[in-house]
TIROLUM-861830 format. One line per 5 residues: number of its first residue (from 1); their letters; for each residue x negated, y negated, z of C-alpha. Coordinates in pm, 1 decimal, padded with zeros to 6 digits. Each point is the difference from the previous one (the first is absolute). Layout:
NUM = a = X,Y,Z; ... .
***
This chain:
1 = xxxxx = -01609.1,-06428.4,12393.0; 00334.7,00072.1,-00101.9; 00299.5,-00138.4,00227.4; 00106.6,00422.0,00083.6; -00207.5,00284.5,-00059.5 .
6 = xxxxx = 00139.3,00323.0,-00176.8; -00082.9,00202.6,00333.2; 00121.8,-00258.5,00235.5; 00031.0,00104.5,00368.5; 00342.7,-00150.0,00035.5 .
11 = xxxxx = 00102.2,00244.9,-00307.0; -00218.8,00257.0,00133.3; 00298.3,00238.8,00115.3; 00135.4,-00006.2,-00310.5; -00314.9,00078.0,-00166.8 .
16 = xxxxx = -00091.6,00228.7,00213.2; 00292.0,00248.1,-00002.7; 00162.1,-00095.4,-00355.2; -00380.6,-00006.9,-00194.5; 00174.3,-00042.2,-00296.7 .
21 = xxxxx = 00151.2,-00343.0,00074.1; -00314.1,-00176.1,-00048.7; 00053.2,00037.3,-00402.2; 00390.9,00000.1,00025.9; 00001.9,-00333.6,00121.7 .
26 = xxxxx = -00213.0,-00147.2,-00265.5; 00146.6,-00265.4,-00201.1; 00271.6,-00081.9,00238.5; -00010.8,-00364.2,00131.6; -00069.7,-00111.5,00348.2 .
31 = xxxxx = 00352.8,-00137.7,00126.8; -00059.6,-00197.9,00366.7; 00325.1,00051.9,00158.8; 00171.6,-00244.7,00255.6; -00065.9,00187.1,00314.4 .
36 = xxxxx = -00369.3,00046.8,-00143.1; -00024.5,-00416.6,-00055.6; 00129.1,00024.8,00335.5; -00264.4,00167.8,00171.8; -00259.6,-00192.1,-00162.6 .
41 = xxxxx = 00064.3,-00301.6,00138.1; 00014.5,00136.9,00338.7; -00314.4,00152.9,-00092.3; -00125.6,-00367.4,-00109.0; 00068.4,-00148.5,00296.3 .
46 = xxxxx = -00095.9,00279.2,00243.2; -00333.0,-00054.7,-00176.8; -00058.8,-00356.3,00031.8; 00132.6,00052.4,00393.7; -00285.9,00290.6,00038.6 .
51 = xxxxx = -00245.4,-00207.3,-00157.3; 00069.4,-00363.7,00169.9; 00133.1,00114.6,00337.4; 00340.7,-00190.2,-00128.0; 00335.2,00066.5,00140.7 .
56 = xxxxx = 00239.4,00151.0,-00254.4; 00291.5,-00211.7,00125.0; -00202.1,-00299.2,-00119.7; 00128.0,00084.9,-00340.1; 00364.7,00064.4,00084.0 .
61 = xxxxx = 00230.1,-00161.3,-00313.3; -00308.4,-00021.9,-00216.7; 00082.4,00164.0,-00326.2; -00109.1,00166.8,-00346.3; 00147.7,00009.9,-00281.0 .
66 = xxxxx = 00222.4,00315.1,00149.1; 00012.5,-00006.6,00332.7; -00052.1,-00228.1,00314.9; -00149.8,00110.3,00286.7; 00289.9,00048.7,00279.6 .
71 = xxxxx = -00033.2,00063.6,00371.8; 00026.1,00359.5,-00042.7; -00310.5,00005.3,-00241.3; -00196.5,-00187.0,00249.3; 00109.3,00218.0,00291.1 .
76 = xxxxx = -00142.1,00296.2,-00205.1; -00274.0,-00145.6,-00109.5; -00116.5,-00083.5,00359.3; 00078.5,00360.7,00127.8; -00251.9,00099.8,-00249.0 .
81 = xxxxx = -00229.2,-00196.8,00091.2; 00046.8,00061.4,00335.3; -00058.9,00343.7,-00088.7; -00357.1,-00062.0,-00113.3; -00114.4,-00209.0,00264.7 .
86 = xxxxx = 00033.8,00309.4,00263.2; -00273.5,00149.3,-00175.5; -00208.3,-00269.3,-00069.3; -00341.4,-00115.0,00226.1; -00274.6,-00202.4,00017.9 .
91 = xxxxx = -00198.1,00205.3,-00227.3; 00260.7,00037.7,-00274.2; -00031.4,-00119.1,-00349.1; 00324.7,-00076.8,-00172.5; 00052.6,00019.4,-00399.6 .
96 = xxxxx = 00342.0,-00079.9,-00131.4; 00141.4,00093.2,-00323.0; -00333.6,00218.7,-00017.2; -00047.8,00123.6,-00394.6; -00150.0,00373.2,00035.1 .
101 = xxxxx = -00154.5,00226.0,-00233.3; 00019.3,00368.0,00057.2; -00142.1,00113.6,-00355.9; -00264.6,00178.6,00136.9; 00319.7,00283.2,00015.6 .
106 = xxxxx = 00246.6,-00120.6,-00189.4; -00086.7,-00131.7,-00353.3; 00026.2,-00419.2,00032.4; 00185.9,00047.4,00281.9; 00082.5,-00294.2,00235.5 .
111 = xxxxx = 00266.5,-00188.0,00165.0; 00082.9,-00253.9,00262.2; -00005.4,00015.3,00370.5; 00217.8,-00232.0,00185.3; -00251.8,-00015.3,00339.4 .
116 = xxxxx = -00313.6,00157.5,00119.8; -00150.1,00009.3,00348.6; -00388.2,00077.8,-00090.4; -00193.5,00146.5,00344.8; -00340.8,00123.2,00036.9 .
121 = xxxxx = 00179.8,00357.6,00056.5; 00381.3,-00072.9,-00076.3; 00171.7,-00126.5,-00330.8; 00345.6,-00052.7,00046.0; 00215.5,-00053.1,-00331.3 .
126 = xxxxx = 00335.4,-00125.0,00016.0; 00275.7,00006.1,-00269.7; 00298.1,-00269.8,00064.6; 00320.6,00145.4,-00174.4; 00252.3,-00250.3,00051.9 .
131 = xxxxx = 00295.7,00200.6,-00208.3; 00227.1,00208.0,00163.5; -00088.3,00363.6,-00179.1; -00133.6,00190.2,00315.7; -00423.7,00129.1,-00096.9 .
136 = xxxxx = -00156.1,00190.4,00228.2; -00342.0,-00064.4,00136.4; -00115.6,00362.4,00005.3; -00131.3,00166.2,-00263.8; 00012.5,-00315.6,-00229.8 .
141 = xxxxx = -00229.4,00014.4,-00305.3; 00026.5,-00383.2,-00056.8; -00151.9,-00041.7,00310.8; -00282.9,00277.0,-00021.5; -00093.5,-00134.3,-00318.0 .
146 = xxxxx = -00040.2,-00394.0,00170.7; -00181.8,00207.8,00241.2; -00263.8,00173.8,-00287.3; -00022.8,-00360.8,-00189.1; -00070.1,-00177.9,00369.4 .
151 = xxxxx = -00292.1,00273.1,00052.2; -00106.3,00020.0,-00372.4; -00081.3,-00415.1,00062.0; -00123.5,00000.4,00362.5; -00118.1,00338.7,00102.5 .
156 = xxxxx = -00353.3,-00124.7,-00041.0; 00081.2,-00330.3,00284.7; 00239.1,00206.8,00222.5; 00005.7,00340.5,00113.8; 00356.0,00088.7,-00080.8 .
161 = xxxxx = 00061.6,00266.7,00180.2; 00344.8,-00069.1,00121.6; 00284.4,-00103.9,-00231.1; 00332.2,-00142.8,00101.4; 00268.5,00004.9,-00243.9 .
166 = xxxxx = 00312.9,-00212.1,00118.0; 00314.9,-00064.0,-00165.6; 00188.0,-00322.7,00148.9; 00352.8,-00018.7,-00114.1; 00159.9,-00216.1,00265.9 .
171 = xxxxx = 00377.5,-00032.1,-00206.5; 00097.2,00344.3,00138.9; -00279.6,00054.2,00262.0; -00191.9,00225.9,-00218.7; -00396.6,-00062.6,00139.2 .
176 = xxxxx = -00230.8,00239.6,00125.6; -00330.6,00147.9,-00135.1; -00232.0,00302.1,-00039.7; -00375.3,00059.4,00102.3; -00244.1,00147.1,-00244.2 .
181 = xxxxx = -00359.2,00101.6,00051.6; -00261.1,-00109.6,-00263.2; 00016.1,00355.6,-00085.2; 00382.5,00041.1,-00048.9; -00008.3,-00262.7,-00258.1 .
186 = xxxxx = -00293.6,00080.6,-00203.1; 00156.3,00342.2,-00031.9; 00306.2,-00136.8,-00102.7; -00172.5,-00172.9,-00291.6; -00136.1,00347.8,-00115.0 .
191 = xxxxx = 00332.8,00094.1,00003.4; 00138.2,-00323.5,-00184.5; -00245.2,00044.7,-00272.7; 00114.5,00269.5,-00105.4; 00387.9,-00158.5,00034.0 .
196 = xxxxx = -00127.2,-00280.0,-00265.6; -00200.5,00231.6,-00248.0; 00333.3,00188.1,00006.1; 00179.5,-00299.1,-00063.7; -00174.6,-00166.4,-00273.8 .
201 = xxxxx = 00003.4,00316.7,-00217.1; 00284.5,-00055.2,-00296.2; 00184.8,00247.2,00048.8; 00008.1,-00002.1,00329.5; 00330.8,00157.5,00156.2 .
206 = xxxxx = 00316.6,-00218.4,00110.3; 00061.6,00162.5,00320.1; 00383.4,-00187.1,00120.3; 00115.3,-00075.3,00376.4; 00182.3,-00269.1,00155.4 .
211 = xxxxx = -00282.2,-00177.3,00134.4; -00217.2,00081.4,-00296.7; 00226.1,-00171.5,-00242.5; 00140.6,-00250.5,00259.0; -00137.2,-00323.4,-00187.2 .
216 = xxxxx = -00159.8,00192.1,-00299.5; 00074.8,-00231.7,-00319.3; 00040.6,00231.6,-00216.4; 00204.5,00284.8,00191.7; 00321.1,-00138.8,-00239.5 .
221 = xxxxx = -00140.2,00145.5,-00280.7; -00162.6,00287.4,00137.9; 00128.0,00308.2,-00055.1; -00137.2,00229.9,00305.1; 00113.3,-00267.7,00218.9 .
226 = xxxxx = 00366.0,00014.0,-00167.2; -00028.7,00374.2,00053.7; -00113.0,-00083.5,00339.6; 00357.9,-00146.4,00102.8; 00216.2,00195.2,-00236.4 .
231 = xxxxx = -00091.0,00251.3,00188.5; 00059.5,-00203.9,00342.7; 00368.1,-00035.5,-00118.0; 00059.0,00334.8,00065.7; -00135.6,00083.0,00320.4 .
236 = xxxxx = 00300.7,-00077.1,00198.9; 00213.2,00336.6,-00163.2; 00352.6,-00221.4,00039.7; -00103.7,-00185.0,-00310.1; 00070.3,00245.4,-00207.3 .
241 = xx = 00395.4,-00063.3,00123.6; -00030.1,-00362.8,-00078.3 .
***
C-alpha cells in the first residue's frame, strides 16, 4: 500500500470541490514542512501515550532530529488524551494510528485515523490536529470517510449505527464533534462516489477557492487558481486608486 492514496480523506476537500486537482497535482513532490514534522511527533508520542497508558511529560527534552518535545507539547498532548478518555469504558476497544480502507466508495481509498473508540453500538473516531489552522468538526469529509473505512472493516463485528466524528485541536481550543447515524454515513458515501469518479476523470475541472487551493501543490502554476486571486485583487474598488 502506498504511503498516501490519490483520494486521501485528509485531501478530500480539495478533491472534492476542485475535481480537477487530483491530475494537477501529479508530478509535484511531496515537501513535509516544519510545522507538519511538528505535528508528527506530537502525533508519535500521543500514540505511544494512548497505547502504553504513559505520561507525555515523561518525554519532556527528548528530541528528533527537528524538534524536542517541550512542556507545551506535553501539556497538549495530555489534553488530548484527556479528551479521549471521557468517552472511553469498559467495553471499549482502542486502535491507534488505525490504517482504513474506504475503497469500497472511493477507488483505493484509505487513510489514517489517529484514535478509535469501537462499541457494540457506538464508534467514536477522533482526529488530533495539533496546528493552529482552525477545522471544523461538522460537516468534515475526512472524518466521514474514517467513518465509511471503520464500517467497511467492522460492520460485520459491530453494529455501527452511531458515528462520532471529533476534531481535538487543543492549541486554540478548537474540539468538539458531530453524531452520525449508520445511515447518514452510508449515504454520504453514495454521494462521495460520485465526488471521486468526478475526480479521477482527466479532464476533470479546476474549480479555485481559498480553502480549495490552501495547500494545493500545484496552485503556483495553475492558471484558474491565478485567475482565482487576480480577480480577489480587485474586490476592494480603492485598488484601482492605488
Amino acid at each position: 500500500m502506498p504511503v498516501h492514496a490519490k483520494l486521501s480523506a485528509s485531501g478530500s476537500y480539495r478533491w472534492i470541490h476542485c475535481p480537477g486537482s487530483i491530475s494537477a497535482e501529479e508530478g509535484y513532490p511531496d515537501i513535509v514542512s516544519s510545522y507538519a514534522k511538528e505535528g508528527i511527533l506530537a502525533h508519535s508520542v500521543a500514540e505511544i501515550c494512548l497505547l502504553n497508558s504513559e505520561n507525555p511529560f515523561n518525554y519532556v527534552n527528548s528530541k528528533n532530529i527537528d524538534f524536542s518535545i517541550t512542556v507545551n507539547m506535553a501539556k497538549f498532548i495530555q489534553k488530548y488524551i484527556d479528551y479521549i478518555q471521557k468517552f472511553r469504558n469498559l467495553e471499549s476497544r482502542i486502535l491507534v494510528e488505525k490504517v482504513v480502507s474506504y475503497s469500497r466508495f472511493v477507488p483505493e481509498g484509505f487513510g489514517t485515523v489517529d484514535c478509535v473508540l469501537l462499541n457494540s453500538d457506538v464508534i467514536h473516531i477522533f482526529d488530533f490536529k495539533y496546528g493552529r489552522s482552525w477545522v471544523n468538526f461538522k460537516h468534515n469529509t475526512q472524518l466521514q470517510l474514517y467513518a465509511l473505512g471503520l464500517y467497511q472493516e467492522y460492520s460485520k463485528k459491530y453494529s455501527c449505527n452511531f458515528f462520532y466524528l471529533h476534531i481535538v485541536q487543543p492549541r486554540i481550543s478548537n474540539t468538539g464533534y458531530s453524531i452520525y447515524t449508520k445511515e447518514q454515513i452510508l449515504h454520504f458515501g453514495e454521494w462521495v462516489t460520485e465526488k471521486a469518479k468526478n475526480a479521477l476523470q482527466i479532464n476533470a475541472p479546476r474549480i479555485p477557492g481559498d480553502k480549495t487551493c490552501q495547500w494545493c501543490k500545484a496552485k503556483k502554476d495553475c492558471p484558474e487558481f491565478l485567475s482565482f486571486q487576480k480577480s480577489k485583487d480587485y474586490e476592494n474598488p480603492w485598488d484601482f486608486f492605488l
